[in-house]
Residue frames relative to the residue before (quaternion, step in Angstrom):
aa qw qx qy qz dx dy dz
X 1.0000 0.0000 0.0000 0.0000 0.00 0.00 0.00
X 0.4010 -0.7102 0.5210 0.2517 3.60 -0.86 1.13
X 0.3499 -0.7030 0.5849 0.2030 3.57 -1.61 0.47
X 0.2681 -0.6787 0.6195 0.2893 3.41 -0.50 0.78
X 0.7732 -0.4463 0.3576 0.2742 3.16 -1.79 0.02
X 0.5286 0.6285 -0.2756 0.4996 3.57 1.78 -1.15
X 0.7453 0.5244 -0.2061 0.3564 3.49 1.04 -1.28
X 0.6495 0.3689 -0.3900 0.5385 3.39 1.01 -0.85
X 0.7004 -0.2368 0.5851 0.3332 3.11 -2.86 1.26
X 0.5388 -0.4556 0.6970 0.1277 2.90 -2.02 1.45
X 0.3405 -0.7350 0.5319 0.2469 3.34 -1.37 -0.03
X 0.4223 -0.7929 0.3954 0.1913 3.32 -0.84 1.14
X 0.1688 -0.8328 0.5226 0.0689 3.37 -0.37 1.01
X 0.4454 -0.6414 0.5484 0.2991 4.07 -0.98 0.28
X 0.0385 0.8099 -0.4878 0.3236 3.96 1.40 0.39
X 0.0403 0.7070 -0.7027 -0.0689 4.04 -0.89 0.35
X 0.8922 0.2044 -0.1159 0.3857 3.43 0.03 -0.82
X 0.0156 0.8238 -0.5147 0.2372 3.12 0.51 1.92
X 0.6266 -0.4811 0.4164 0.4500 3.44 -1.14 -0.05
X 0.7184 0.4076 -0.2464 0.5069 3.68 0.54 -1.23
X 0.5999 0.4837 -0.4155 0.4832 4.02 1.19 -0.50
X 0.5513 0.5280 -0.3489 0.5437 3.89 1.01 -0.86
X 0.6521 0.5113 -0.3301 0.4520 3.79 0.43 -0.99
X 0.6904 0.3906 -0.2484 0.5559 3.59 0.54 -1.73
X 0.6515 0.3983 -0.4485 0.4645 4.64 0.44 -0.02
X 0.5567 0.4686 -0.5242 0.4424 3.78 0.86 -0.48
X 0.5473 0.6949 -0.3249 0.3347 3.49 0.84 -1.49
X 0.8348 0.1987 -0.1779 0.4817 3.62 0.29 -0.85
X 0.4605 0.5094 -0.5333 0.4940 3.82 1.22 0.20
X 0.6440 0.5513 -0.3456 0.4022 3.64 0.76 -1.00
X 0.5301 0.6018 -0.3994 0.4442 3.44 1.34 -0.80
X 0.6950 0.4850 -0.2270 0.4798 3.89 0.76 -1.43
X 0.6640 0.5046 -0.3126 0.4548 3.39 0.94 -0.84
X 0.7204 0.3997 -0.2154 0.5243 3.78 1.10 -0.55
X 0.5856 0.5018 -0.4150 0.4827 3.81 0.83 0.18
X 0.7577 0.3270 -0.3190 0.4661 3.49 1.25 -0.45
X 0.3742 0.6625 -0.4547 0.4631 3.36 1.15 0.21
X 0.8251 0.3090 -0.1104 0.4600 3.39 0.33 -1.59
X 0.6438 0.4757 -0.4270 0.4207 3.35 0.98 0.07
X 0.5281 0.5873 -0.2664 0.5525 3.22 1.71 -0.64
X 0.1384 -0.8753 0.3755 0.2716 3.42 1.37 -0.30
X 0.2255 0.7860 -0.4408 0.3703 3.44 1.10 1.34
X 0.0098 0.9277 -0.3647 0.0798 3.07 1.98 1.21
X 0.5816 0.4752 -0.4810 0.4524 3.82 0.03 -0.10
X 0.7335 0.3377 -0.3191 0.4961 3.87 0.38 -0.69
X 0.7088 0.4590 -0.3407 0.4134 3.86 0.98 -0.28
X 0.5491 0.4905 -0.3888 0.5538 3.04 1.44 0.01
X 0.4089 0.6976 -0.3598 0.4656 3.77 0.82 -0.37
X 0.7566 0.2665 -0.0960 0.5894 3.14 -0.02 -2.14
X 0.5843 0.4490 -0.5379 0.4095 4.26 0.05 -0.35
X 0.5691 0.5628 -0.3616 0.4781 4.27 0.80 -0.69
X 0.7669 0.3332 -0.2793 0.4719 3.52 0.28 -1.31
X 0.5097 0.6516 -0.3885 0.4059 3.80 1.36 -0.36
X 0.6940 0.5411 -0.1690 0.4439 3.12 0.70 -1.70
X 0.7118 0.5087 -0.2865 0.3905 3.69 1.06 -1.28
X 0.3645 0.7675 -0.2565 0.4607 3.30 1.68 -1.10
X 0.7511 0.4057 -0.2292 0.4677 3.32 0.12 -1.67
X 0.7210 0.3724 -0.4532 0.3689 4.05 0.40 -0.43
X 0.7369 0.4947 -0.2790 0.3665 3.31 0.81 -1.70
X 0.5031 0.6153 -0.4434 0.4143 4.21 1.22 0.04
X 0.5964 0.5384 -0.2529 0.5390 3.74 1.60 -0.71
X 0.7207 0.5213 -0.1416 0.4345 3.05 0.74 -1.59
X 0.7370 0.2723 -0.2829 0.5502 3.89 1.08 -0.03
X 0.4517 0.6150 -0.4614 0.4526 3.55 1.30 -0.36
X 0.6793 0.4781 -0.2592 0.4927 3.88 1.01 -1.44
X 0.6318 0.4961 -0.4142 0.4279 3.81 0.58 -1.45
X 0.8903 0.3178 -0.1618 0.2831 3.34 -0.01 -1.70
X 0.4315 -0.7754 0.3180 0.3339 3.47 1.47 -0.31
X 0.2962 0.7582 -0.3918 0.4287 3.00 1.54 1.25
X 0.2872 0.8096 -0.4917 0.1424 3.26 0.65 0.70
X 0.2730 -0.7801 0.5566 0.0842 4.10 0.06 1.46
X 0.4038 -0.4957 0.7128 0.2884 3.40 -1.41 0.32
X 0.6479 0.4876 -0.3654 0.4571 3.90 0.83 -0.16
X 0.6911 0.5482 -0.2595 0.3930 2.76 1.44 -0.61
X 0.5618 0.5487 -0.3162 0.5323 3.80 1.45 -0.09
X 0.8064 0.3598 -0.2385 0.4042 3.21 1.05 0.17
X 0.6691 0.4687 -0.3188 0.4806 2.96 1.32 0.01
X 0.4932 0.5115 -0.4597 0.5328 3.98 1.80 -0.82
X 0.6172 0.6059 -0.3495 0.3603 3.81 0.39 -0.33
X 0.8664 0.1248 -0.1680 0.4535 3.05 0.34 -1.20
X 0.2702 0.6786 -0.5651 0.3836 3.82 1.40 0.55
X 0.7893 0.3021 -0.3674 0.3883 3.39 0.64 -1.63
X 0.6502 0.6071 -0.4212 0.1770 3.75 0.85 -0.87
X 0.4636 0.7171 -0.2713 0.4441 3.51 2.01 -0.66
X 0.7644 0.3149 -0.2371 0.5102 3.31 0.71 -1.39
X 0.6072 0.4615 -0.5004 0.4098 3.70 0.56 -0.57
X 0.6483 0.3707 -0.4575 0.4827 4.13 0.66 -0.01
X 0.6439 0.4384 -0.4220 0.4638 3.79 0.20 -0.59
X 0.4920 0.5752 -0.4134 0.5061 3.98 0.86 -0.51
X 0.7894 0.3646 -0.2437 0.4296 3.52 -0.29 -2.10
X 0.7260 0.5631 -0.3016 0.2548 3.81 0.33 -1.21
X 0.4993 0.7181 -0.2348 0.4240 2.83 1.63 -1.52
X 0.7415 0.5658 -0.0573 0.3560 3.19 0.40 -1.77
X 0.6744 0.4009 -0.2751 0.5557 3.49 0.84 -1.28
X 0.5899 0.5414 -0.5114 0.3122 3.76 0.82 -1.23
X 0.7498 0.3279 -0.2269 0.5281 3.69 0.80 -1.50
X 0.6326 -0.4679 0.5040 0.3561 4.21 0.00 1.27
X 0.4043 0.5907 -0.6526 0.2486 4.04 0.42 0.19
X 0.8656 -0.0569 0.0257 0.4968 3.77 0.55 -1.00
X 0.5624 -0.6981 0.2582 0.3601 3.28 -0.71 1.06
X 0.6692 -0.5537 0.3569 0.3438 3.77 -1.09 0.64
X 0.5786 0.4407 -0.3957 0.5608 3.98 0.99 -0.98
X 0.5879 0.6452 -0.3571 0.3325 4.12 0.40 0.30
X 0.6417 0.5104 -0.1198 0.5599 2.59 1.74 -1.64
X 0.5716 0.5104 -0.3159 0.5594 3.86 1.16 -1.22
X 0.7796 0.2757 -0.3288 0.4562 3.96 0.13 0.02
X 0.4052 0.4078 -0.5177 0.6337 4.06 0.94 0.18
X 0.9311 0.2992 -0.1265 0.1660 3.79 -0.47 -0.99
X 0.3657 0.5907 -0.4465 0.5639 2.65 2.23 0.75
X 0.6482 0.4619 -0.3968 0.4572 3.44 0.74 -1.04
X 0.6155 0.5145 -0.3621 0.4747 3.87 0.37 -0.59
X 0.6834 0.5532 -0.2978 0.3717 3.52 0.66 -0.70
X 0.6072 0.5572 -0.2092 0.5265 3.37 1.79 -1.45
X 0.5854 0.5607 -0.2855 0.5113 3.48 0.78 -1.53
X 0.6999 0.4944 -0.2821 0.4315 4.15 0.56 -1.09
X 0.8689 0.2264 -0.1824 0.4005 3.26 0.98 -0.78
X 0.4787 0.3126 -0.6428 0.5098 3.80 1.23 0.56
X 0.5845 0.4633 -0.5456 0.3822 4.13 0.11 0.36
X 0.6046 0.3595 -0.4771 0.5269 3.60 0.35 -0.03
X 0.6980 0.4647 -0.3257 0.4368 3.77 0.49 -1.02
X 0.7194 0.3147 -0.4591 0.4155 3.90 1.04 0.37
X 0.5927 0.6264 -0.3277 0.3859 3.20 1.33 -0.34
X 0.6037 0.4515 -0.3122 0.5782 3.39 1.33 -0.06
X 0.7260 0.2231 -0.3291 0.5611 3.81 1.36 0.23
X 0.5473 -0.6902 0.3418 0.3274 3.25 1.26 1.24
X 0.3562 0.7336 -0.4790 0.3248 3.48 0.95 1.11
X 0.2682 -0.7114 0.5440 0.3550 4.25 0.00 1.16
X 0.7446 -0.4780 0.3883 0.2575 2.80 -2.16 0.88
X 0.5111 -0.5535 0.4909 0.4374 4.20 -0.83 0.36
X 0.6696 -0.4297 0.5598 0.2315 3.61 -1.39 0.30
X 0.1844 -0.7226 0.5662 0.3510 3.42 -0.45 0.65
X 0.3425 -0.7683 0.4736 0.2609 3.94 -1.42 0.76
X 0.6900 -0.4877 0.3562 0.3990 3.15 -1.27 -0.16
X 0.4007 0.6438 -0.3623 0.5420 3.45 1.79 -0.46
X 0.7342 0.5307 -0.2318 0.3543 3.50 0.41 -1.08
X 0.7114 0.4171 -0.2205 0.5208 3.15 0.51 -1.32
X 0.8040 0.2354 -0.3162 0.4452 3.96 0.49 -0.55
X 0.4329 0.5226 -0.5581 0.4776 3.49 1.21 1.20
X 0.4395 0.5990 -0.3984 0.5379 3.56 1.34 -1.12
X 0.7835 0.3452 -0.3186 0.4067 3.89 -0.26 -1.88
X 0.8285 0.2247 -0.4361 0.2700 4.05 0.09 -0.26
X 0.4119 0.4982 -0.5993 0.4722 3.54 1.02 0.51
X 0.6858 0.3583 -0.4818 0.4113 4.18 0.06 -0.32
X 0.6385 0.4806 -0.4104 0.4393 3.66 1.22 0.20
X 0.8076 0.2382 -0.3118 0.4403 3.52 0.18 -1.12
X 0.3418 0.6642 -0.5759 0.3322 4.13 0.73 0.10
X 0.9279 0.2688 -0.0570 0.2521 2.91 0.65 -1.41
X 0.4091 0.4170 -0.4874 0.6490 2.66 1.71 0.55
X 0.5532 0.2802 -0.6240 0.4755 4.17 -0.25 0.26
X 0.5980 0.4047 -0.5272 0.4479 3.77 -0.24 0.21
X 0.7018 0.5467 -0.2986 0.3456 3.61 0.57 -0.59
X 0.4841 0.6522 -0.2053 0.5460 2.96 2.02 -1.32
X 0.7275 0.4996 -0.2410 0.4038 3.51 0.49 -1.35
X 0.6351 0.5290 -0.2321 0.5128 3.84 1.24 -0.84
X 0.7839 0.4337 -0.1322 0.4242 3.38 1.08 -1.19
X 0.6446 -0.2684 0.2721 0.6621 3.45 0.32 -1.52
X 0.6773 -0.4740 0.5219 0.2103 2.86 -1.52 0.57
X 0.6462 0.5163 -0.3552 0.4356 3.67 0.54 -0.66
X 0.4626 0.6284 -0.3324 0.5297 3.59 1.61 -1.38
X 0.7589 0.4633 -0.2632 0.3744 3.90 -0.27 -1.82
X 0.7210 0.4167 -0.3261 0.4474 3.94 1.04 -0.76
X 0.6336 0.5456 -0.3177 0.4470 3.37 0.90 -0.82
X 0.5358 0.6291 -0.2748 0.4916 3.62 1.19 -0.84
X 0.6855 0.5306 -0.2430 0.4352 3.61 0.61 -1.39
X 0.5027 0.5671 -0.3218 0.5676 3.37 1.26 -1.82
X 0.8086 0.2320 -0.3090 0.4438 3.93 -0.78 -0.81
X 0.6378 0.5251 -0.4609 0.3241 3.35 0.46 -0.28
X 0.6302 0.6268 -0.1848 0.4193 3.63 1.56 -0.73
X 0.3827 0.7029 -0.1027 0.5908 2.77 2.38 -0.36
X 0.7972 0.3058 -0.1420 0.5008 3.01 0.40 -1.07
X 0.7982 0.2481 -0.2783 0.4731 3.49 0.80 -0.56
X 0.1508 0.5235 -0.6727 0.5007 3.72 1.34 1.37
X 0.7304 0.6031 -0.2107 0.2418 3.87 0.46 -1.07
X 0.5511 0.6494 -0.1514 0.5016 2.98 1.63 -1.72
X 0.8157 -0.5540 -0.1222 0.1132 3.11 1.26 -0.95
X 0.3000 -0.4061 0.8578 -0.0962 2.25 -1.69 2.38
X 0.6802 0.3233 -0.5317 0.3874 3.91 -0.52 -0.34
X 0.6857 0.4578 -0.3978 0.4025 3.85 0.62 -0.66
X 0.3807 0.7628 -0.3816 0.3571 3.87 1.20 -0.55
X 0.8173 0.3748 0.0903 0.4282 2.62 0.55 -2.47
X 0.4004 0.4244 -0.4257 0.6917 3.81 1.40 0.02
X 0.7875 0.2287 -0.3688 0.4376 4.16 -0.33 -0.08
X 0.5318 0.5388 -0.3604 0.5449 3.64 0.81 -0.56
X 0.7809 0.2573 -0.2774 0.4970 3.95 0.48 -0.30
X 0.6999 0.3704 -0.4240 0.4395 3.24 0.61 -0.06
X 0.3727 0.5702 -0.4856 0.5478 3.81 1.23 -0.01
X 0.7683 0.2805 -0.3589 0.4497 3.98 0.03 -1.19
X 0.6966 0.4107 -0.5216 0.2720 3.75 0.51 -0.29
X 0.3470 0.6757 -0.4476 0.4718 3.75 1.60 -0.44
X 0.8909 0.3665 -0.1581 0.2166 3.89 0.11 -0.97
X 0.4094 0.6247 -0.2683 0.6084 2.57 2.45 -0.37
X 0.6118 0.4656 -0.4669 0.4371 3.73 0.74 -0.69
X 0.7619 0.5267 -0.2441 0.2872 3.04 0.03 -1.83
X 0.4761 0.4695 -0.3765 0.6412 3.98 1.69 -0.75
X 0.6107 0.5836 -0.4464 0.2952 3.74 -0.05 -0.64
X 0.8088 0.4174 -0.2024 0.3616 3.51 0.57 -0.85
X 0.3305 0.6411 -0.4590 0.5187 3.18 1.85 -1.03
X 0.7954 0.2800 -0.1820 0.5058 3.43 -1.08 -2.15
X 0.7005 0.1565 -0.5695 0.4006 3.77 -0.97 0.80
X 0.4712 0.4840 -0.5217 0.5211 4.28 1.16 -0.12
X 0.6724 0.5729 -0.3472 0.3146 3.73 0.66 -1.03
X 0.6792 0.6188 -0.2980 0.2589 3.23 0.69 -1.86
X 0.5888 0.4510 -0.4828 0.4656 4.03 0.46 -0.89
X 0.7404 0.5371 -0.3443 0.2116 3.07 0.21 -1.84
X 0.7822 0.4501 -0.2133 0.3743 3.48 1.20 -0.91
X 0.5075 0.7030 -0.1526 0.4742 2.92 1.72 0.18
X 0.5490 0.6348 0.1232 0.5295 2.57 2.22 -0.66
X 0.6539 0.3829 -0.1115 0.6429 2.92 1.41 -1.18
X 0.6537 0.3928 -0.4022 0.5066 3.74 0.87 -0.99
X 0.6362 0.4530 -0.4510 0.4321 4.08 0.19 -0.39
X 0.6659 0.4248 -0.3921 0.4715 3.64 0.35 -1.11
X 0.6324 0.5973 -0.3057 0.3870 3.92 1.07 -0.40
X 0.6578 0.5148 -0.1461 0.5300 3.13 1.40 -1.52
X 0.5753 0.6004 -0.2617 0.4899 3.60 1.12 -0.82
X 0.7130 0.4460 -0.1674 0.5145 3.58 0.63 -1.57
X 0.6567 0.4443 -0.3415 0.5047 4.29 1.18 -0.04
């Protein structure tokens, strides 16, 4: 079966100062720039800068794919932009009673897991998973209902519960994408470790079939 061009893996380049890498550094200044807003509760401009964050987060993917700028810097920084802001968001929130703290302990468990089968491949030279589409549209409804349980909280109360409710939703979502970020880096771990066997194997069988062919 032929591969079109759409189909084949972008290539990863070692590139730093790309567009989408320049996009994914505003992204996490905007993070710093929106914790002191909201802590400053000066909440109409942190909500502002949390949008242009959130928007940030697609159009860095979305030009990395168009323009074929995909960075090995770049897998590591669209990641941890979103894992940064999804804590400066959740904490933020719980500190000011917007959402309730046993919410925050299950978003930052899954980040915690995700943190540590990535350190545990990077220490068996294993590259970081791909970020998925699971991910990102677990990533896109926490940058929605958060901010609408803040809205809830300003408005009615009925708004702030219903908000939470999807938000529990979303991080049922958060994680399966975190599941599947350990579940793939487990199969690339086993793919190494099979890798060496079958090239220790390959003479030897190679061997056997001559010493076979030889002996008919």
């Amino acid at each position: 079966m032929s591969i079109t061009p759409e189909q084949r893996p972008a290539e990863v380049s070692h590139a730093v100062w790309t567009a989408p890498n320049v996009i994914s550094f505003v992204r996490i200044l905007l993070i710093a720039v929106f914790g002191g807003l909201f802590m400053a509760e000066r909440d109409v401009a942190a909500i502002v800068v949390l949008a242009c964050a959130g928007l940030s987060d697609f159009l860095d993917g979305f030009l990395a794919r168009r323009w074929n700028q995909v960075t090995a810097l770049g897998r590591l920084l669209d990641p941890a932009a979103d894992r940064l802001l999804t804590l400066v968001v959740v904490i933020g929130m719980a500190v000011r009673d917007i959402i309730p703290w046993w919410l925050v302990v299950i978003l930052l468990a899954r980040d915690a897991m995700v943190a540590s089968a990535l350190v545990w491949g990077r220490a068996r030279r294993i590259r970081s998973p791909h970020v998925t589409l699971v991910g990102k549209a677990a990533t896109f409804c926490l940058y929605i209902t958060l901010p609408l349980a803040y809205v809830g909280y300003a408005v009615a109360t009925w708004l702030n519960t219903l908000a939470i409710v999807l938000s529990l939703g979303a991080a049922v979502l958060y994680w399966v994408s975190g599941v599947g970020y350990v579940q793939d880096i487990r199969h690339r771990a086993a793919a190494a470790r099979r890798a060496p066997r079958m090239s220790a194997d390959g003479p030897r069988m190679e061997t056997q079939i001559r010493d076979s062919e030889e002996a008919s």
